[in-house]
VEXSEDO-128887 format. One record per residue (C-alpha): residue in one letter; residue number from 0; x, y, z. Coordinates in nm, 4 decimals, padded with zeros to 6 digits. Example, Ala and Ser with C-alpha at 12.3 -4.5 7.8 and 13.67 -1.06 7.14 Angstrom:
[r 'A' 0 [01.2300 -00.4500 00.7800]]
[r 'S' 1 [01.3670 -00.1060 00.7140]]
REM end
This chain:
[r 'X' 0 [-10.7893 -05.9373 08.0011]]
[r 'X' 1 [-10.7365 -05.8716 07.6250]]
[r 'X' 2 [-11.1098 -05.8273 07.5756]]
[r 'X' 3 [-11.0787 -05.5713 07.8930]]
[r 'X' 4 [-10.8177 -05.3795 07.6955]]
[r 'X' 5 [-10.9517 -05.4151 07.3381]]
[r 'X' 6 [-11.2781 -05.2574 07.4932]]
[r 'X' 7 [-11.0891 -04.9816 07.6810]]
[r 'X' 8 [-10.9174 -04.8572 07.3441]]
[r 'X' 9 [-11.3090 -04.8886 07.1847]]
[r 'X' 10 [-11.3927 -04.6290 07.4343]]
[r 'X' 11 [-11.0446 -04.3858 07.3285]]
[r 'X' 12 [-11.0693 -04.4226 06.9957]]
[r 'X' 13 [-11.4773 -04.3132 07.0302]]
[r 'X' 14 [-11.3817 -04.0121 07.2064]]
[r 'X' 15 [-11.0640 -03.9477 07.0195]]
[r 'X' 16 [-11.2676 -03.8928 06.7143]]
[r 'X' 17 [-11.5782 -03.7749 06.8848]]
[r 'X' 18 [-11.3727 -03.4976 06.9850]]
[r 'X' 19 [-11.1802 -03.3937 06.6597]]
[r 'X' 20 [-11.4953 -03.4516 06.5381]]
[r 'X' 21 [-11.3137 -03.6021 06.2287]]
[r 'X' 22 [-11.1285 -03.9419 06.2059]]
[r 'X' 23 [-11.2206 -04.3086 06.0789]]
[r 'X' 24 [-11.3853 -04.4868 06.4014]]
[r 'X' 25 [-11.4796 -04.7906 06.2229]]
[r 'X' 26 [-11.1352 -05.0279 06.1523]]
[r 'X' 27 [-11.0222 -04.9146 06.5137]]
[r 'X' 28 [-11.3067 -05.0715 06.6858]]
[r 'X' 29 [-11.3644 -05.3828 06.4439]]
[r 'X' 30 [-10.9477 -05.4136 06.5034]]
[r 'X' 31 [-10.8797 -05.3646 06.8935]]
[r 'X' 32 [-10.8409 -05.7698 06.9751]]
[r 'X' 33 [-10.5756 -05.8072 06.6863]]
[r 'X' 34 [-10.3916 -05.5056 06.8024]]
[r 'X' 35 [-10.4106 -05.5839 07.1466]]
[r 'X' 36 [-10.3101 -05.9208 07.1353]]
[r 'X' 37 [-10.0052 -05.8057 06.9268]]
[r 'X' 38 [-09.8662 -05.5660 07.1818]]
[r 'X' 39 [-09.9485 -05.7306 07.4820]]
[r 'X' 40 [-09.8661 -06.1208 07.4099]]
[r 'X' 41 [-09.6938 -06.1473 07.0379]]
[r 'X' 42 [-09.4462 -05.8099 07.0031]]
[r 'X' 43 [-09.1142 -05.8404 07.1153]]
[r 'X' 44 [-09.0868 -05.4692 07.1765]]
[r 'X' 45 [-08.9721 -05.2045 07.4357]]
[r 'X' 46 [-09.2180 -04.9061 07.5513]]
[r 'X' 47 [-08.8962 -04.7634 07.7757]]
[r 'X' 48 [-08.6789 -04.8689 07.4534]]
[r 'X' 49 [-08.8384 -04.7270 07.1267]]
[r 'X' 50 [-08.5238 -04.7626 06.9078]]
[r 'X' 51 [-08.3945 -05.1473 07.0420]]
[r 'X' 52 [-08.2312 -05.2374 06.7545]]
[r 'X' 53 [-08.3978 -05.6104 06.7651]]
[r 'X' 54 [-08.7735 -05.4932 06.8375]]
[r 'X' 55 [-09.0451 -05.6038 06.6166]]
[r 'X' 56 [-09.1584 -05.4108 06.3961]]
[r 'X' 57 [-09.5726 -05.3236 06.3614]]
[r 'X' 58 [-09.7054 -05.1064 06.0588]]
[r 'X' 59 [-10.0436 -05.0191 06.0324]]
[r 'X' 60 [-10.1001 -05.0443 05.6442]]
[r 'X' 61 [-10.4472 -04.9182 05.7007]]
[r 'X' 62 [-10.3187 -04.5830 05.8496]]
[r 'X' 63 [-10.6821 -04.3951 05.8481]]
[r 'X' 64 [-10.7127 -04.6018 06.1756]]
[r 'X' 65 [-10.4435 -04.4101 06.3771]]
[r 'X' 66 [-10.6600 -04.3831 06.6913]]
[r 'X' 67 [-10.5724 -04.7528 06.7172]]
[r 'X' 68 [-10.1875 -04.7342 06.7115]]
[r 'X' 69 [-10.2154 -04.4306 06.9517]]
[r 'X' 70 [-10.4517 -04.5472 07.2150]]
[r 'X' 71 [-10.1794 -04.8992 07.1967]]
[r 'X' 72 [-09.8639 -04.6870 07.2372]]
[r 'X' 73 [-10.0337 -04.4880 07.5360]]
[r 'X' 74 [-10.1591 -04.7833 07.6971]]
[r 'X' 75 [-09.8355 -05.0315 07.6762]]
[r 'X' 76 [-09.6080 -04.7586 07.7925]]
[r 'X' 77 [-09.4881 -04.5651 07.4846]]
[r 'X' 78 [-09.4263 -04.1507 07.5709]]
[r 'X' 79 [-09.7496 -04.0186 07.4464]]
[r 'X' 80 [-09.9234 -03.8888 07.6913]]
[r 'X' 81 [-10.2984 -03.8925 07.7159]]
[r 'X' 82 [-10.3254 -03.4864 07.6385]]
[r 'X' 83 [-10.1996 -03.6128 07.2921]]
[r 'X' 84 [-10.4872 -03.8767 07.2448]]
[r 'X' 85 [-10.7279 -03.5423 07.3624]]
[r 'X' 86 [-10.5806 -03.3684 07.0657]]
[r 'X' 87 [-10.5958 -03.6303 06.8175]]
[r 'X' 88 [-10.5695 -03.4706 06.4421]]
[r 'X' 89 [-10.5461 -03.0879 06.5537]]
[r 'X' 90 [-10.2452 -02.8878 06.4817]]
[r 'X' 91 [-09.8646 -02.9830 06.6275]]
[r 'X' 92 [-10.0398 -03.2603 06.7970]]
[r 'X' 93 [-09.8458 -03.6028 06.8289]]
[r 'X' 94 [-10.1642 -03.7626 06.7212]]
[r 'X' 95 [-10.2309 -03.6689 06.3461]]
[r 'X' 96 [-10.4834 -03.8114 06.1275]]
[r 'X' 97 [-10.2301 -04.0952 06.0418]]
[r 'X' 98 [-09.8931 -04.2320 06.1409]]
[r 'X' 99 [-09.6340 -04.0198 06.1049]]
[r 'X' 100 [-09.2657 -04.1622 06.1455]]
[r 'X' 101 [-09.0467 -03.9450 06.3568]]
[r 'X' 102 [-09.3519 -03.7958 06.5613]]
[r 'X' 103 [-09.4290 -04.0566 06.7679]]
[r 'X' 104 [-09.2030 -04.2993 06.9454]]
[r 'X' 105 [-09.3147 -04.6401 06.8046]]
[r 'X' 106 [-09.4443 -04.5284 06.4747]]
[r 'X' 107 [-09.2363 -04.7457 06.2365]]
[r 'X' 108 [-09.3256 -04.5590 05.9296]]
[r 'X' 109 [-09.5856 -04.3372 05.7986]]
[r 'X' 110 [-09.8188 -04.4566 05.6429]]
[r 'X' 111 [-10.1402 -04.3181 05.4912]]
[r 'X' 112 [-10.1208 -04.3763 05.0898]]
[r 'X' 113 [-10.3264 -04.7545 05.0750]]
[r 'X' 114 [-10.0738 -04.9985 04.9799]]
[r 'X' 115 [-09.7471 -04.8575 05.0880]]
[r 'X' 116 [-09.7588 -04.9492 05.4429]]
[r 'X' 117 [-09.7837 -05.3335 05.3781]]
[r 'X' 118 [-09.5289 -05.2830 05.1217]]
[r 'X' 119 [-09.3104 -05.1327 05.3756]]
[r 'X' 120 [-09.3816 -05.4072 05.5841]]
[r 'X' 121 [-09.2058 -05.6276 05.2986]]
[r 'X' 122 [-08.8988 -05.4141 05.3325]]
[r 'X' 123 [-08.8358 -05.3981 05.6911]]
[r 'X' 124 [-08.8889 -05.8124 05.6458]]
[r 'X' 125 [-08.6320 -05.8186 05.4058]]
[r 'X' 126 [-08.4143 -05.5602 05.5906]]
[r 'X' 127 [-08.4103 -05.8028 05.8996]]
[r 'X' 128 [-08.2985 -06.0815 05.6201]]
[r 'X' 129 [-08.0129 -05.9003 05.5391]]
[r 'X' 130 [-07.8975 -05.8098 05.8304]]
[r 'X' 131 [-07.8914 -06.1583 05.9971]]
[r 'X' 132 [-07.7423 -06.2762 05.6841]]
[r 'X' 133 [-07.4358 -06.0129 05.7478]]
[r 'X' 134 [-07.3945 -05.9779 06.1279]]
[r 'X' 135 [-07.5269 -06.3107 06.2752]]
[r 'X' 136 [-07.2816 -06.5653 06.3503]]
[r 'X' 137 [-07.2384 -06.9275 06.5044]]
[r 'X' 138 [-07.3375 -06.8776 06.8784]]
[r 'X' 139 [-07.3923 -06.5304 06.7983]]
[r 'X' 140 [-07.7671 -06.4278 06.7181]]
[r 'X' 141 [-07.8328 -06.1106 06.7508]]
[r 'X' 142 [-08.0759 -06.0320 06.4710]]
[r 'X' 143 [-08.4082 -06.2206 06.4767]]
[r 'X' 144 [-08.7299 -06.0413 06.5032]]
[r 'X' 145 [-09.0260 -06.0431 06.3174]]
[r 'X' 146 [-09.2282 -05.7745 06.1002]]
[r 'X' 147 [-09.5995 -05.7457 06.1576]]
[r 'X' 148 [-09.8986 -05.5564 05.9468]]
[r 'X' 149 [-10.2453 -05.4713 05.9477]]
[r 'X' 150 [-10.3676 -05.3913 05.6125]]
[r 'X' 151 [-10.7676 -05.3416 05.4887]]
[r 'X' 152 [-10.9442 -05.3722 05.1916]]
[r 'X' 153 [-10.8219 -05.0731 05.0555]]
[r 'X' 154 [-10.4318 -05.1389 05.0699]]
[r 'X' 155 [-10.4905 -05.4645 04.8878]]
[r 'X' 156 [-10.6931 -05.3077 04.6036]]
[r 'X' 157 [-10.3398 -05.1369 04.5367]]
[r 'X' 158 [-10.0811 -05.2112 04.2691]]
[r 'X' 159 [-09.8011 -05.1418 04.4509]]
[r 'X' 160 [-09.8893 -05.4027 04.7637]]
[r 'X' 161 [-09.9345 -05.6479 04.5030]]
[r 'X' 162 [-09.6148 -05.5891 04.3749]]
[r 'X' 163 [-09.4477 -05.6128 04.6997]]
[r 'X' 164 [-09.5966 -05.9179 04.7959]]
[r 'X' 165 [-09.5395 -06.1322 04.5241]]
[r 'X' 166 [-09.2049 -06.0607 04.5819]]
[r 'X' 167 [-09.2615 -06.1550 04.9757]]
[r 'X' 168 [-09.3392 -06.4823 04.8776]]
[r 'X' 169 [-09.0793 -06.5029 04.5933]]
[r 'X' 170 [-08.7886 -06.4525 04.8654]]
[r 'X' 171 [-08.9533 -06.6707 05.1185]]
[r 'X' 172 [-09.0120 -06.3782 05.3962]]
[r 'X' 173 [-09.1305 -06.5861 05.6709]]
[r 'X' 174 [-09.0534 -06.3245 05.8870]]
[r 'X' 175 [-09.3576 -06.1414 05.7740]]
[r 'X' 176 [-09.6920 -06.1792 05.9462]]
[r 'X' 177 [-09.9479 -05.9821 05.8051]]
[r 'X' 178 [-10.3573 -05.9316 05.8977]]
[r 'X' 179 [-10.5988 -05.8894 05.6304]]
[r 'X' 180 [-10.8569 -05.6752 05.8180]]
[r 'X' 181 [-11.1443 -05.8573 05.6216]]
[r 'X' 182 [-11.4965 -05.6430 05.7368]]
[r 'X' 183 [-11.6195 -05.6444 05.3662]]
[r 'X' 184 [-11.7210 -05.2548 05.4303]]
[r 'X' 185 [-11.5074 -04.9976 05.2394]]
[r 'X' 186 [-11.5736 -04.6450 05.2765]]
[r 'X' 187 [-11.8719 -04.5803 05.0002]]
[r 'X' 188 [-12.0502 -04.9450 05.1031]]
[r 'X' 189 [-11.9991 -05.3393 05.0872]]
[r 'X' 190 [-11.6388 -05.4200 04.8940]]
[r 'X' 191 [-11.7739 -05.6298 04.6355]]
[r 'X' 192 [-11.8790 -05.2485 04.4927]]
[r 'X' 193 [-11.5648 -05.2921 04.3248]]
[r 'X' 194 [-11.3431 -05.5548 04.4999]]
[r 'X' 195 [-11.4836 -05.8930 04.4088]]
[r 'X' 196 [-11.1437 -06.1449 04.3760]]
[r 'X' 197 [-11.0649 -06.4136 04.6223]]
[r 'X' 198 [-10.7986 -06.2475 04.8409]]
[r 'X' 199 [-10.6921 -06.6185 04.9868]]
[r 'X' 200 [-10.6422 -06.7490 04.6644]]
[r 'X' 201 [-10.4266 -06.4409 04.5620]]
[r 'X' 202 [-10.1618 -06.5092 04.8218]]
[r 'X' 203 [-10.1332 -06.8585 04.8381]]
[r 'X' 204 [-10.0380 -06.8507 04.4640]]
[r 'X' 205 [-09.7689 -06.5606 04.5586]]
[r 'X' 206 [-09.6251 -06.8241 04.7889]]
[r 'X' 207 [-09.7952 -06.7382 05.1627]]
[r 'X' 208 [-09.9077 -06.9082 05.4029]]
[r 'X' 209 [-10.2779 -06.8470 05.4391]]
[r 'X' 210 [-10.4903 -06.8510 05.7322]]
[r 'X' 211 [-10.8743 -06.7689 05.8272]]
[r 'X' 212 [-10.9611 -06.6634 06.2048]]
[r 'X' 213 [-11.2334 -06.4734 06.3807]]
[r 'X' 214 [-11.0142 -06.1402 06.4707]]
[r 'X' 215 [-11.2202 -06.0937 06.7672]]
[r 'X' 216 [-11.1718 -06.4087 06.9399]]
[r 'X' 217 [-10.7949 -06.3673 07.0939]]
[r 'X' 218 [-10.7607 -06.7157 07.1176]]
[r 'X' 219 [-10.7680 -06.7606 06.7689]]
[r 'X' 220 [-10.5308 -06.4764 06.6828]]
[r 'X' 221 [-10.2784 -06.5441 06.9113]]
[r 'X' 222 [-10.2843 -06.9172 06.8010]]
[r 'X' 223 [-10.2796 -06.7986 06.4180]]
[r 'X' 224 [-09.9245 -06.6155 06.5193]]
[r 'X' 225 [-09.8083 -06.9174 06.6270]]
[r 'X' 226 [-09.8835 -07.1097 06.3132]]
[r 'X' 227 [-09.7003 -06.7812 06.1349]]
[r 'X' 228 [-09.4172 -06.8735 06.3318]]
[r 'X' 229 [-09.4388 -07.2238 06.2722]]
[r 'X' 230 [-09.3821 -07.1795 05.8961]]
[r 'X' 231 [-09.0162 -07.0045 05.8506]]
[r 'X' 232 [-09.0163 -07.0071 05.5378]]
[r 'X' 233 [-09.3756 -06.8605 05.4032]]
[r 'X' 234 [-09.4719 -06.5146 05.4888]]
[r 'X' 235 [-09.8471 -06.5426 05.6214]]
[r 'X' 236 [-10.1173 -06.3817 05.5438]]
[r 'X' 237 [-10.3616 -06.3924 05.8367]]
[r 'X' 238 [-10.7160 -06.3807 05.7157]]
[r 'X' 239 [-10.8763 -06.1720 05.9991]]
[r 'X' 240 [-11.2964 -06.1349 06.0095]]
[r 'X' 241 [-11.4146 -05.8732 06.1950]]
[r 'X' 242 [-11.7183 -05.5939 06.2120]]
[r 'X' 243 [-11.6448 -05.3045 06.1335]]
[r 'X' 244 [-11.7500 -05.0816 06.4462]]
[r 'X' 245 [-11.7587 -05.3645 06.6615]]
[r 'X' 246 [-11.9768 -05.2113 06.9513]]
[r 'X' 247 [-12.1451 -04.9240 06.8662]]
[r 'X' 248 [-12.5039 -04.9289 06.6728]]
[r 'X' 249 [-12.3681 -04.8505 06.3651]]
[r 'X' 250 [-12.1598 -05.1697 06.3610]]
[r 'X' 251 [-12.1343 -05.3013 06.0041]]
[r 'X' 252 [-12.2094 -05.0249 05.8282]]
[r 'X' 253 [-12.0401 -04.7962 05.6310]]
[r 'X' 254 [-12.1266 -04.5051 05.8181]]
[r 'X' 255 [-11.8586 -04.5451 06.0707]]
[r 'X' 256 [-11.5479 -04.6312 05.8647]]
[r 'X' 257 [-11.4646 -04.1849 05.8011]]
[r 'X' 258 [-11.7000 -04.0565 06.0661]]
[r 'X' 259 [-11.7601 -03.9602 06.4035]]
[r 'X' 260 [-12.0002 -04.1854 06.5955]]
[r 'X' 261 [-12.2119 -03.9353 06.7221]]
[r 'X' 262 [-12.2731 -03.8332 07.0864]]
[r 'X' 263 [-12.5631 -04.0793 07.1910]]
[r 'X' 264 [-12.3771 -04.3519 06.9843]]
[r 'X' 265 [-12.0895 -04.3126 07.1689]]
[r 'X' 266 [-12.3076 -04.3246 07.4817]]
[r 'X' 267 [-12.4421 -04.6240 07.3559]]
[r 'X' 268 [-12.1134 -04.8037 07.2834]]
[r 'X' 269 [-11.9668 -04.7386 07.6414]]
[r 'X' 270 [-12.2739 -04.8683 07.7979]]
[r 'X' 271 [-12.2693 -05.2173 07.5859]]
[r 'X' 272 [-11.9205 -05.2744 07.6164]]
[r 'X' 273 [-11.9861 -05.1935 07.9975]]
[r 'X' 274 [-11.7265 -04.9118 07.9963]]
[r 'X' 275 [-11.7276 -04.5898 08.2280]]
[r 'X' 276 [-11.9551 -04.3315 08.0621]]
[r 'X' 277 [-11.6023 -04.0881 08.1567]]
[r 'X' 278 [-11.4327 -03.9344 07.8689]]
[r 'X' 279 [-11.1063 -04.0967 07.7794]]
[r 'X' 280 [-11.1429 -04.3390 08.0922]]
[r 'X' 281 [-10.9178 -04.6263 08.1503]]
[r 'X' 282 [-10.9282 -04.8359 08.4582]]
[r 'X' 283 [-10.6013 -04.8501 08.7231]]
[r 'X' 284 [-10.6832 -05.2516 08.5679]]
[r 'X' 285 [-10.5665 -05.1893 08.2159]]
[r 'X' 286 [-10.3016 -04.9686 08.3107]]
[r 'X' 287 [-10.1507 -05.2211 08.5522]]
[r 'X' 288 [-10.1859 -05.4954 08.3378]]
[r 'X' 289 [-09.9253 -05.2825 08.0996]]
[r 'X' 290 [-09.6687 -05.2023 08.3947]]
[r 'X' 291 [-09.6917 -05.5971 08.4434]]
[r 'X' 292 [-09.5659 -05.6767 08.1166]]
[r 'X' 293 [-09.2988 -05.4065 08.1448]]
[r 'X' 294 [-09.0255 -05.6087 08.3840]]
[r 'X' 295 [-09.0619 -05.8626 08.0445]]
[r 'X' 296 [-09.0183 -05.6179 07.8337]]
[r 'X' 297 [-08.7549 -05.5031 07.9566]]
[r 'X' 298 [-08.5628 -05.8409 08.0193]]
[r 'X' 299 [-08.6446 -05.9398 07.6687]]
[r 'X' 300 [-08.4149 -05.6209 07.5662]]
[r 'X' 301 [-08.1335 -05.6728 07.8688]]
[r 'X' 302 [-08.0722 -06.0061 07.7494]]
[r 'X' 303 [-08.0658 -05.8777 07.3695]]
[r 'X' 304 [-07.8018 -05.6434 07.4943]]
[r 'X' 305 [-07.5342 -05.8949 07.6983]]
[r 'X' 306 [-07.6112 -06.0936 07.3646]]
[r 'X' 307 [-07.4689 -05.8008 07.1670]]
[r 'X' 308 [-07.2057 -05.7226 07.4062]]
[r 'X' 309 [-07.0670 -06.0948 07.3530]]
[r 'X' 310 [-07.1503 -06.0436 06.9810]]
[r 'X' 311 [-06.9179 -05.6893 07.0015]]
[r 'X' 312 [-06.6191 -05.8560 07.1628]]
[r 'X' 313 [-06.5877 -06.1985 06.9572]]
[r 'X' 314 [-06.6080 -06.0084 06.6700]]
[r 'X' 315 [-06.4814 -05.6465 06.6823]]
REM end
C-alpha cells in the first residue's frame, strides 16, 4: 500500500505544479516512499490533533519540495483541503511555494533558506531533551517523541547545517532522525559540479549514526527507522538514494528539480505509474487507508492525555 500512496502523491504533486505552472517536481517524486512511510507507519502524530503537545515533529529541510508535505497533510487527514493543493503557490493560498509555519496545520516550521530547516530540526531535538529532562518523572513519561528531517544536497552544502549538526552529535541527539535525499542532481546538473566530499564520512566523524538504503524500497526505510531508534544515543543520518523524478521521462535529470513536467510528461507519468489520467485523482483506496490509521492515531494521543492527566495530579 505505501507504493499505492507514494504513487498517488506522484500524480498531485505533477498536477500541483503542472498547474501553477511553477514549482520543483523533481525531489517530490524521487521522495514520496520516504515521506509516505513516515506519516503512515513511523510518525507518532495527530491529523484531528495538529498541536498534541507529544507529536513528532517532521521538517522538510529541502522546502522547494512543498508539493510533498501538502499532498501528505491532505492525504493523512490534516485540514487542507484539496482546493488548496489546486492552488498551490498562487496568492492567499494555504499551499505556497514552501512551508510556511502558521499557514498550514502540520507545518512545523518554515523552511525555504537551504540549511536552516535541518538545523531547526536540531533544535526541536534538543527542545524535546530539555523538556523531558524538566517535566518527566519516575512513572511519569510524558515527553518522548522523536524529530524527523528530509534535507537535499543543497541544505548540506550550507554552513549553518554544518554547524548545527556537529553540535547534534556533540550532545548525543538520538532523538534526531534525519534523510539525506541523496539523487546526485542539484538544480544546474550532477552535484559533483561543486559538491564533491563524502557526506557519510562527514557525519560519522560529527558523532551520527550513519546508514545507506534505497529510499524507494519501503522496506528498507522503515527498517532504517528502526535501527535510528535502536541507537539512543547517536542522532542518524539516513543515507537515502533515490531518482530524482522517479516516474516521469525526465527522471534523473536536472530538468525536473525547478520545473513543470510538461503536459504529455505528465501524461506519461500517470500512465507508467498506472494512475488515473484524472486531474488531482486519488482513489476511495488511498483515502481509506488514511481513515484506517486514524482510530490509531487517535489512541496514540488519548493515551498521551490520561498519561498527562496522572502526570498533572501527582505533581501539581
Amino acid at each position: 500500500m505505501i507504493t499505492t500512496v507514494a504513487n498517488t502523491i506522484r500524480g498531485l504533486v505533477a498536477d500541483m505544479v503542472e498547474k501553477a505552472n511553477s514549482g520543483h517536481p523533481g525531489m517530490p517524486l524521487g521522495a514520496a516512499e520516504i515521506a509516505t512511510v513516515l506519516y503512515a507507519e513511523a510518525m507518532k502524530h495527530d491529523p484531528a490533533a495538529p498541536a498534541w503537545p507529544d507529536r513528532d515533529r517532521f521538517v522538510l529541510s529541502a522546502g522547494h519540495g512543498s508539493s510533498l508535505l501538502y499532498s501528505l497533510l491532505h492525504l493523512t487527514g490534516y485540514p487542507l483541503p484539496m482546493e488548496e493543493l489546486k492552488r498551490f503557490r498562487q496568492l492567499h493560498s494555504n499551499a505556497p511555494g514552501h512551508p510556511e509555519f502558521g499557514e498550514v496545520p502540520g507545518v512545523e516550521t518554515t523552511t525555504g533558506p537551504l540549511g536552516q530547516g535541518i538545523a531547526n530540526a536540531v533544535g526541536m531535538a534538543l527542545a524535546e531533551r530539555m523538556l523531558a529532562a524538566r517535566f518527566n518523572r519516575p512513572g511519569h513519561t510524558i515527553i518522548d517523541h522523536y524529530t524527523y528531517a528530509i534535507a537535499g544536497d543543497g541544505c548540506l552544502m550550507e554552513g549553518v547545517a554544518a554547524e548545527a549538526c556537529s553540535l547534534a552529535g556533540d550532545l548525543q541527539l538520538g532523538k534526531l532522525i534525519v534523510f539525506y535525499d541523496d539523487n546526485e542532481i542539484s538544480i544546474e546538473g550532477s552535484t559533483d559540479l561543486a559538491f564533491k566530499e563524502n557526506v557519510p564520512q562527514r557525519f560519522t566523524a560529527y558523532g551520527w549514526q550513519v546508514l545507506q538504503i534505497d529510499g524507494h524500497n519501503p522496506e528498507e526505510i522503515l527498517k532504517a527507522i528502526e535501527d535510528a531508534k535502536a541507537d539512543t544515543v547517536r542522532p542518524t543520518l539516513i543515507v537515502a538514494q533515490t531518482e530524482i523524478g522517479h516516474g516521469s521521462p525526465l527522471a534523473g535529470n536536472a530538468q525536473v528539480h525547478g520545473a513543470p513536467l510538461g503536459k504529455e510528461n505528465v501524461i506519461a507519468l500517470k500512465k507508467t505509474l498506472g494512475l488515473s489520467a484524472e486531474e488531482f485523482h486519488v482513489s476511495p483506496e488511498v483515502y481509506g487507508f488514511f481513515q484506517e490509521k486514524q482510530a490509531l492515531w487517535t489512541k496514540l494521543r488519548q493515551d498521551w492525555e490520561k498519561r498527562f492527566t496522572a502526570w498533572s495530579s501527582a505533581y501539581p
